[in-house]
py3Dmol code that shows the C-alpha trace and the ligand (Angstrom):
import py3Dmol

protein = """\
ATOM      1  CA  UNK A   1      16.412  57.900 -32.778  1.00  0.00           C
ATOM      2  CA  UNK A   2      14.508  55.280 -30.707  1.00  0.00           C
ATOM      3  CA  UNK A   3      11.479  56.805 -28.062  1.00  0.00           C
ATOM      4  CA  UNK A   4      10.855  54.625 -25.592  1.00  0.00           C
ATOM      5  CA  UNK A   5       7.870  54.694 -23.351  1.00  0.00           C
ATOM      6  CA  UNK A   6       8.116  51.811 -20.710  1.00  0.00           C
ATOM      7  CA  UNK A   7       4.703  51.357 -18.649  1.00  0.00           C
ATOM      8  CA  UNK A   8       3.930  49.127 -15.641  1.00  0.00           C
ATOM      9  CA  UNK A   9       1.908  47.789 -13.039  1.00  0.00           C
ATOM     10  CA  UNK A  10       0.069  45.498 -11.241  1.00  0.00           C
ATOM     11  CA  UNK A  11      -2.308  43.266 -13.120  1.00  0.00           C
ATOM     12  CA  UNK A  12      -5.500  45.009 -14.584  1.00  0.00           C
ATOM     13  CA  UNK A  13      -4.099  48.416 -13.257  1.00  0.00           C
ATOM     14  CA  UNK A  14      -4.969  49.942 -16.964  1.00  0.00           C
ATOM     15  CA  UNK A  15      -1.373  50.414 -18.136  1.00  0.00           C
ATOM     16  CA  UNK A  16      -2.584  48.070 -21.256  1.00  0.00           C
ATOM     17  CA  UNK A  17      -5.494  50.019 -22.129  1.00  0.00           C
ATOM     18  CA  UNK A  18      -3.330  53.509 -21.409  1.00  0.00           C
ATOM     19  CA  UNK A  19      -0.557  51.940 -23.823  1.00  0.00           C
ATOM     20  CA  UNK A  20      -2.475  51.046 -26.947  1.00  0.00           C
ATOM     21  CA  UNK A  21      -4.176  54.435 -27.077  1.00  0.00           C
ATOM     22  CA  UNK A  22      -0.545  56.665 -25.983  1.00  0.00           C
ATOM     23  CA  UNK A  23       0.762  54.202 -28.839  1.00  0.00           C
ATOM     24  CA  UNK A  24      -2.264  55.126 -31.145  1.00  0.00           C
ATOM     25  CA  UNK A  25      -1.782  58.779 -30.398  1.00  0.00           C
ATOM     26  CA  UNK A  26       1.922  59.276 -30.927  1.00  0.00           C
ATOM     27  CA  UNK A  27       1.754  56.819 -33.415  1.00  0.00           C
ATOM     28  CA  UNK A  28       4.734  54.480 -31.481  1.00  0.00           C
ATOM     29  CA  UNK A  29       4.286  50.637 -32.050  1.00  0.00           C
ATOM     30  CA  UNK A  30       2.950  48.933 -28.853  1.00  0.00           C
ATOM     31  CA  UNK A  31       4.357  45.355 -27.652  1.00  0.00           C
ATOM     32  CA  UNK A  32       2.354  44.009 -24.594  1.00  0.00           C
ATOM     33  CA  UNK A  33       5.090  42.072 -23.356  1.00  0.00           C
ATOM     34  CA  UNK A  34       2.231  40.224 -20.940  1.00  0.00           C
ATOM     35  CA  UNK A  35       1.372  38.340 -24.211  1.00  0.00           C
ATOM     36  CA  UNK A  36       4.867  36.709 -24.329  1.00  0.00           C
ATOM     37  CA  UNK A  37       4.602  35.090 -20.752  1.00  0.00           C
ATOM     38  CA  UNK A  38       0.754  34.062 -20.997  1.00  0.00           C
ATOM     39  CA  UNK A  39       1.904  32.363 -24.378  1.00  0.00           C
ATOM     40  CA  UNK A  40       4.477  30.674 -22.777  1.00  0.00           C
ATOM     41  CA  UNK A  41       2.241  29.878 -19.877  1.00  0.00           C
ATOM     42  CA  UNK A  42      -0.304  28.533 -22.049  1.00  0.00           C
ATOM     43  CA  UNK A  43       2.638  26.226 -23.781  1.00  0.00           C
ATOM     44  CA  UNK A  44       3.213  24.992 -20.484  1.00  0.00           C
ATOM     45  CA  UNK A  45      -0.536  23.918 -19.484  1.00  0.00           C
ATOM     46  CA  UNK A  46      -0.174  22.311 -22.927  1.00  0.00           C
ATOM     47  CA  UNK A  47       2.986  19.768 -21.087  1.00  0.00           C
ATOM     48  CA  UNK A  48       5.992  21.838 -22.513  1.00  0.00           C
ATOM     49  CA  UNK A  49       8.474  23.259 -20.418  1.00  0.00           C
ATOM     50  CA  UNK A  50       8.249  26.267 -19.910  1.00  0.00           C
ATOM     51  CA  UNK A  51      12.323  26.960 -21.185  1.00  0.00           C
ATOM     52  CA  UNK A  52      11.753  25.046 -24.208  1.00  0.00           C
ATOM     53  CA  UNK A  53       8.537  26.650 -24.850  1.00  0.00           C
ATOM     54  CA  UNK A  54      10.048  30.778 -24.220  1.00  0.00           C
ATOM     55  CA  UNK A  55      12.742  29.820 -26.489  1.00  0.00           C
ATOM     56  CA  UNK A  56      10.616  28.490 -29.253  1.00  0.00           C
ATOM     57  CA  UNK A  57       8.631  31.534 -28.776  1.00  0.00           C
ATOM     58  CA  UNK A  58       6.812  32.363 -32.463  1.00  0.00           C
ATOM     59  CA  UNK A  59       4.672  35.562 -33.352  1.00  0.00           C
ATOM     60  CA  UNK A  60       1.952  33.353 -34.129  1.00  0.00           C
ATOM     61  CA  UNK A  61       1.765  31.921 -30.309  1.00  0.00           C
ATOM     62  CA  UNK A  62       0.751  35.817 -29.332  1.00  0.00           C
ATOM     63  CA  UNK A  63      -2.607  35.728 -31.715  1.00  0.00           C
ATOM     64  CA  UNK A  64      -3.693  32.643 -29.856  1.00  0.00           C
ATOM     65  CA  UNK A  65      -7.413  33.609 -28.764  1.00  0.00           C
ATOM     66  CA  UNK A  66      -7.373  31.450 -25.399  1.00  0.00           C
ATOM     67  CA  UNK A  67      -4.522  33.886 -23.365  1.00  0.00           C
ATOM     68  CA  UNK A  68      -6.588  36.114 -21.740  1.00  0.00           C
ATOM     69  CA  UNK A  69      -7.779  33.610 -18.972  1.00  0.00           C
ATOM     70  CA  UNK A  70      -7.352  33.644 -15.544  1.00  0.00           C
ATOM     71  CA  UNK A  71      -5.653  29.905 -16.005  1.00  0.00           C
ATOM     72  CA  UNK A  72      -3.136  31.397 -18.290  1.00  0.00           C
ATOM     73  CA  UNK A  73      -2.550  34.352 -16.160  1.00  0.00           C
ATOM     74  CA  UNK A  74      -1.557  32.077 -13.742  1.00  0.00           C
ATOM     75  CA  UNK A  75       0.229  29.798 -15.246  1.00  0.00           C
ATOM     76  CA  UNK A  76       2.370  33.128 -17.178  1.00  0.00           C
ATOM     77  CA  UNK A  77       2.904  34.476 -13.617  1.00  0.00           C
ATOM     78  CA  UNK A  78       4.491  30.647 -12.279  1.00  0.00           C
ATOM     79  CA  UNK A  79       6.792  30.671 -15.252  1.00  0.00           C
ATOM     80  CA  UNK A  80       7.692  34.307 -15.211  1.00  0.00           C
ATOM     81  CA  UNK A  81       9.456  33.671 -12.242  1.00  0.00           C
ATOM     82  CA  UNK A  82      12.083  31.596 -14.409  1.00  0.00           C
ATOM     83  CA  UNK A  83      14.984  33.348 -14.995  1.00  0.00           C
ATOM     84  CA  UNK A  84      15.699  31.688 -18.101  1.00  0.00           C
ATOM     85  CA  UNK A  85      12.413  32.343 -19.361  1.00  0.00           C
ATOM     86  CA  UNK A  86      12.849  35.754 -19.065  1.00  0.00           C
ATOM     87  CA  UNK A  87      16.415  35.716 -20.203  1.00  0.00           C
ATOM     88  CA  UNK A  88      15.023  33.869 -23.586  1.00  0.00           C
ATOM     89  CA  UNK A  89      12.332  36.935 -23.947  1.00  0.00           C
ATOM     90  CA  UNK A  90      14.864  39.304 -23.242  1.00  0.00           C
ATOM     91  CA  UNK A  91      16.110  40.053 -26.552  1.00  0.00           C
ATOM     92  CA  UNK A  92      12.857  40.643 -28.360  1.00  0.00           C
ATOM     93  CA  UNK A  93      11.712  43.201 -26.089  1.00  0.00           C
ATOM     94  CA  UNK A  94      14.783  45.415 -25.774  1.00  0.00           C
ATOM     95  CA  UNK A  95      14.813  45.138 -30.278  1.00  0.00           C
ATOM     96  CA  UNK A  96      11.361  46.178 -29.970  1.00  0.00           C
ATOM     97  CA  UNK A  97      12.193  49.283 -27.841  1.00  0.00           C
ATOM     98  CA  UNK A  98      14.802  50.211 -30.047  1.00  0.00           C
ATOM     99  CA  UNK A  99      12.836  50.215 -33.143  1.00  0.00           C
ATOM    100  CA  UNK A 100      12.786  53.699 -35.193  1.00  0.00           C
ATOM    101  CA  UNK A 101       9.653  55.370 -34.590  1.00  0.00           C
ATOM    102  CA  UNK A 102       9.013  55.352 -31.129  1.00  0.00           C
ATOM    103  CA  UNK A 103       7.487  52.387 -28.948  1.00  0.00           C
ATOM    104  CA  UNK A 104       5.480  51.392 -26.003  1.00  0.00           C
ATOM    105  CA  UNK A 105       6.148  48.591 -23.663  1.00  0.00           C
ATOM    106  CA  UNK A 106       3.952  47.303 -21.208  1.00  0.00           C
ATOM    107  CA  UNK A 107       4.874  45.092 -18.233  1.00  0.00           C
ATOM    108  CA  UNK A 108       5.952  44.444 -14.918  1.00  0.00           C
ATOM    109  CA  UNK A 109      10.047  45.044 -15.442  1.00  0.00           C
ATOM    110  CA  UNK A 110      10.378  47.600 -18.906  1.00  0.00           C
ATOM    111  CA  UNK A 111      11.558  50.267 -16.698  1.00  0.00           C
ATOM    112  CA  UNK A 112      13.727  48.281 -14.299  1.00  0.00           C
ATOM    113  CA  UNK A 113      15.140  45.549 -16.563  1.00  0.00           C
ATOM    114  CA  UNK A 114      13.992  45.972 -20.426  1.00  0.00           C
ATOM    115  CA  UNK A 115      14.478  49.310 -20.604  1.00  0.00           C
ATOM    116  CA  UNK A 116      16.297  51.164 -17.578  1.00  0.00           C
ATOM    117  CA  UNK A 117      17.286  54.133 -20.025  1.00  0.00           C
ATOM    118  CA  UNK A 118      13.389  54.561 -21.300  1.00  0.00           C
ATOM    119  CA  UNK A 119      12.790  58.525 -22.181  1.00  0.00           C
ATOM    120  CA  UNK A 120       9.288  57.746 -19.945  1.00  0.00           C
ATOM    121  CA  UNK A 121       8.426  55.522 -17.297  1.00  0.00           C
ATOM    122  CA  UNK A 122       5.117  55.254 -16.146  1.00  0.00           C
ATOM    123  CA  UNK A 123       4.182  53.224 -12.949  1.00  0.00           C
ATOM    124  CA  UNK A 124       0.362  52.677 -13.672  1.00  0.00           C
ATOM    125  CA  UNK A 125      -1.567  51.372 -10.115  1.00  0.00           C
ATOM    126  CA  UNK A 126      -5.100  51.353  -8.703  1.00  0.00           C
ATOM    127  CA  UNK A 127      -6.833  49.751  -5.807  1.00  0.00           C
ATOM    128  CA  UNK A 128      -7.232  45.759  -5.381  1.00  0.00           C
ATOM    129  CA  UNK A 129     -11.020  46.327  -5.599  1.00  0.00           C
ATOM    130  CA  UNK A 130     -11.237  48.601  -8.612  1.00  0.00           C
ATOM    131  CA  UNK A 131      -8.801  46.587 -10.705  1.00  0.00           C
ATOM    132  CA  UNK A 132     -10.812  43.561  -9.690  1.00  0.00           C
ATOM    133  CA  UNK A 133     -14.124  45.160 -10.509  1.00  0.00           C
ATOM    134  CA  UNK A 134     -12.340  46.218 -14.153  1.00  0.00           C
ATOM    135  CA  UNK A 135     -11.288  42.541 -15.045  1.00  0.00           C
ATOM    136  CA  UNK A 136     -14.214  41.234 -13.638  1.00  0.00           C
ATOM    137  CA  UNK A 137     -15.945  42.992 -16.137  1.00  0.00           C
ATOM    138  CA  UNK A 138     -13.825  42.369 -19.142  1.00  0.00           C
ATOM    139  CA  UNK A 139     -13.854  38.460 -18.403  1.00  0.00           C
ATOM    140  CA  UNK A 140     -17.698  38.938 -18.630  1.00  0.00           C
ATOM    141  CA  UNK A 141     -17.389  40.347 -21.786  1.00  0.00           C
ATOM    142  CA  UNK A 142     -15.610  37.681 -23.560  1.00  0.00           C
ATOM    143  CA  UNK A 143     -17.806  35.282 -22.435  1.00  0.00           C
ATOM    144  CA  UNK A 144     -16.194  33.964 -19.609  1.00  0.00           C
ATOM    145  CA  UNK A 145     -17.428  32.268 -16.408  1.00  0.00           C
ATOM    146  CA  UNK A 146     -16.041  34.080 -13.213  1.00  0.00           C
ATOM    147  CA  UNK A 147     -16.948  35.389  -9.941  1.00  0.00           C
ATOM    148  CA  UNK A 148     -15.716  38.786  -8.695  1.00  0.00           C
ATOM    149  CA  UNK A 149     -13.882  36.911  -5.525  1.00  0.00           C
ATOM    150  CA  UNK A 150     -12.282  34.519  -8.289  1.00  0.00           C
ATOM    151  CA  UNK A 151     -10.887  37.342 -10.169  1.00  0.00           C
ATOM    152  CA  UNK A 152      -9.879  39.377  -7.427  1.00  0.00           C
ATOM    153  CA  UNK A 153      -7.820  36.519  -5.648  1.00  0.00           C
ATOM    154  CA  UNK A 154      -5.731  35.579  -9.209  1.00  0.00           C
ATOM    155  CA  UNK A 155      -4.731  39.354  -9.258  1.00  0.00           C
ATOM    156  CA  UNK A 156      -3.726  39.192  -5.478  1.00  0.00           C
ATOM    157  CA  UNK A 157      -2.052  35.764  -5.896  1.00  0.00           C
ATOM    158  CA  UNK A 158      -0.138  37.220  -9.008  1.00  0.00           C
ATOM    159  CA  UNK A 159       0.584  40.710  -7.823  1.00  0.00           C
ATOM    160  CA  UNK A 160       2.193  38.665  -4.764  1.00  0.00           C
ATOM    161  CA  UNK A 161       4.106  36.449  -6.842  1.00  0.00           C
ATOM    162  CA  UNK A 162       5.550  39.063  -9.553  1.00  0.00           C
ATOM    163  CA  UNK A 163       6.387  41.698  -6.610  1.00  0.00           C
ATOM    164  CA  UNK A 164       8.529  38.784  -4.449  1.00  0.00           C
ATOM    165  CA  UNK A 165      10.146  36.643  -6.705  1.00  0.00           C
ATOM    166  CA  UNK A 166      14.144  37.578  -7.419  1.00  0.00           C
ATOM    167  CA  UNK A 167      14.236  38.013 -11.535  1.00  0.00           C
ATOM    168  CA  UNK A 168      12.963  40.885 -12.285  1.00  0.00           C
ATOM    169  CA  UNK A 169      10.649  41.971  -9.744  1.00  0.00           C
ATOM    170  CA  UNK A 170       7.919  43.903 -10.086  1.00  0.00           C
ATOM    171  CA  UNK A 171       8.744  47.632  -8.523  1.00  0.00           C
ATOM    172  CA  UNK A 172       8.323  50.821  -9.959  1.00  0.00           C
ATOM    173  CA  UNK A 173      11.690  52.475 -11.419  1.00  0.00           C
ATOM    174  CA  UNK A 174      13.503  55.057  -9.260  1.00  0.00           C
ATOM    175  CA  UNK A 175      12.649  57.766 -12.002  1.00  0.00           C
ATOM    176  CA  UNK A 176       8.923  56.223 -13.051  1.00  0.00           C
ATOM    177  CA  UNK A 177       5.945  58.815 -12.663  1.00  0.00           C
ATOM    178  CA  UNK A 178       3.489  56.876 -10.607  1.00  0.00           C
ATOM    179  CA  UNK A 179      -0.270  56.820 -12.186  1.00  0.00           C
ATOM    180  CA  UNK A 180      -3.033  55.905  -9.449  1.00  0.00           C
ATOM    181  CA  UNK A 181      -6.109  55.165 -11.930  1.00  0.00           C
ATOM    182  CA  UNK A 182      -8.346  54.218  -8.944  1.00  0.00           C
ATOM    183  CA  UNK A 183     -10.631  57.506  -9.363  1.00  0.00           C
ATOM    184  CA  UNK A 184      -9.832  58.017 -13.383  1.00  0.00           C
ATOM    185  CA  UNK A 185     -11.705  57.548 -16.391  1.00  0.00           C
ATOM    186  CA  UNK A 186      -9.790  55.953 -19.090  1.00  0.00           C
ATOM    187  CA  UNK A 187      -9.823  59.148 -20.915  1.00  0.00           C
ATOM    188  CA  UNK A 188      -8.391  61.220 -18.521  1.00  0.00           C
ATOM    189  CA  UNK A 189      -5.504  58.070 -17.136  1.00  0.00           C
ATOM    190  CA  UNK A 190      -4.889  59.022 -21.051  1.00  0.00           C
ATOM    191  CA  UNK A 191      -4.738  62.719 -20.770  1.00  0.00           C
ATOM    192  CA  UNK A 192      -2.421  62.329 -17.686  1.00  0.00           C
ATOM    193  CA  UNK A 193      -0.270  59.735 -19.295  1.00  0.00           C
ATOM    194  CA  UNK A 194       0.495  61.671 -22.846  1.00  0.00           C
ATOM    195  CA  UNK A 195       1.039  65.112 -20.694  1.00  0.00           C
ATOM    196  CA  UNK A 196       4.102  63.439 -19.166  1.00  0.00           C
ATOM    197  CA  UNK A 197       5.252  62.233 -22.448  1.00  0.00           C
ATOM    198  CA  UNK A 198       4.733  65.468 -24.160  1.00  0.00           C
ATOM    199  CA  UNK A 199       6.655  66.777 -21.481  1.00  0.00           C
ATOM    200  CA  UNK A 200       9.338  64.995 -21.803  1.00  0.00           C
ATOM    201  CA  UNK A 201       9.362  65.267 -25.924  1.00  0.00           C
ATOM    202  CA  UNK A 202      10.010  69.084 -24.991  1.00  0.00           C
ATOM    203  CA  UNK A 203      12.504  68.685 -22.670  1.00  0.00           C
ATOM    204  CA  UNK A 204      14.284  67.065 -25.486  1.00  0.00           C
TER     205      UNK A 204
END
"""
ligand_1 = """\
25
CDP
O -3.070 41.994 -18.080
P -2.505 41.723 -16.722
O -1.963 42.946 -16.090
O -3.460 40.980 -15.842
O -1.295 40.684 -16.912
P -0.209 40.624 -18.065
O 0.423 41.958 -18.249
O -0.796 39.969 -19.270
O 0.908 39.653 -17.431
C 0.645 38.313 -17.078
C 1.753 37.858 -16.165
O 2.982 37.833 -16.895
C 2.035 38.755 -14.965
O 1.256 38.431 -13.820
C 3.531 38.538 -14.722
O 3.768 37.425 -13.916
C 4.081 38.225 -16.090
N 4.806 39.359 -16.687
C 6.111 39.597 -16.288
O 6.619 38.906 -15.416
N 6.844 40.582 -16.868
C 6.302 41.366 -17.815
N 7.061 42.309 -18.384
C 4.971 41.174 -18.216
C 4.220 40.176 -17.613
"""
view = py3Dmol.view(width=600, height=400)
view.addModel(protein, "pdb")
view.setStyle({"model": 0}, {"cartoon": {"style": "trace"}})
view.addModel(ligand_1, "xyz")
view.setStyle({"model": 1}, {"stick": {}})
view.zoomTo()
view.show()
């Protein structure tokens, strides 16, 4: 039977880092459904439209190295407001939910719209300045040129954007269990996260 874990937030809240290692440690398959709208954001900076270019969508177009940019961010967050760009991505997430095995989603919508009958939603947040401070710090390790003020106004312009536009906004489910990081470590964000899931597992 299919385990679904559905986990999201606001940008740089942690829910991707808190997904790969509750994936890792259950051993579920983890889709970071961000990818598919920064590839098709990238697409678009490249002069495709931004339908064409979710349709077309490829596995290949997620291993691009150039996604995790504040440009693409931004351009993913203009064409996630689309509905037919989410409509074309629709399909691939809900098969990957269903997979045997167990998986973990990470988004903005898994709870709400991918997955409204997930076993676990998780609503991960933190404050503006510590999820700026986090990014901030991860752009700087891939080499990239940015200011803490740059990266804290793309998250506020894109946090803005996903939580106000009409498809799919981004709100936490009814039944999510809300996860403030903003005075975590990673490793307990991860203790608290697999808790609830072990919960549930025993709930049955
Ligand atoms: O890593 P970060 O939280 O900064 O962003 P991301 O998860 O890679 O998502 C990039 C953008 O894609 C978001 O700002 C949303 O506009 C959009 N997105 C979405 O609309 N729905 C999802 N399920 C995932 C991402």
């Amino acid at each position: 039977m299919a385990f679904t874990v559905a986990i999201d937030g606001p940008a740089a809240s942690g829910k991707g880092t808190i997904s790969r290692a509750v994936a890792d440690h259950f051993g579920f398959a983890h889709l970071d459904t961000g990818l598919l709208y920064r590839a098709v954001g990238r697409k678009v900076l490249d002069g495709v439209d931004p339908i064409e270019a979710a349709k077309a969508l490829v596995a290949e177009d997620l291993q691009r190295d150039d996604l995790r940019t504040s440009k693409v961010a931004q351009a993913a967050s203009k064409v996630a407001v689309i509905p037919e760009v989410r409509q074309a991505l629709l399909d691939f997430q809900r098969a990957f939910a269903m997979r045997g095995g167990g998986a973990v989603l990470d988004g903005r919508d898994i709870g709400t719209v991918i997955c409204p009958e997930a076993q676990v939603k998780l609503f991960v947040t933190a404050s503006d300045e510590v999820r700026a401070e986090r990014r901030y710090l991860e752009l700087v390790a891939r080499g990239q040129d940015v200011t803490r003020e740059g990266v804290l106004a793309d998250l506020q312009a894109r946090d803005k954007r996903d939580r106000e536009r009409d498809a799919a906004p981004m709100v936490a489910a009814d039944d999510a269990v809300i996860l403030d990081t903003s005075e975590m470590s990673i490793d307990e964000a991860v203790a608290k996260a697999v808790a609830v899931i072990e919960a549930r597992m025993a709930a049955g």
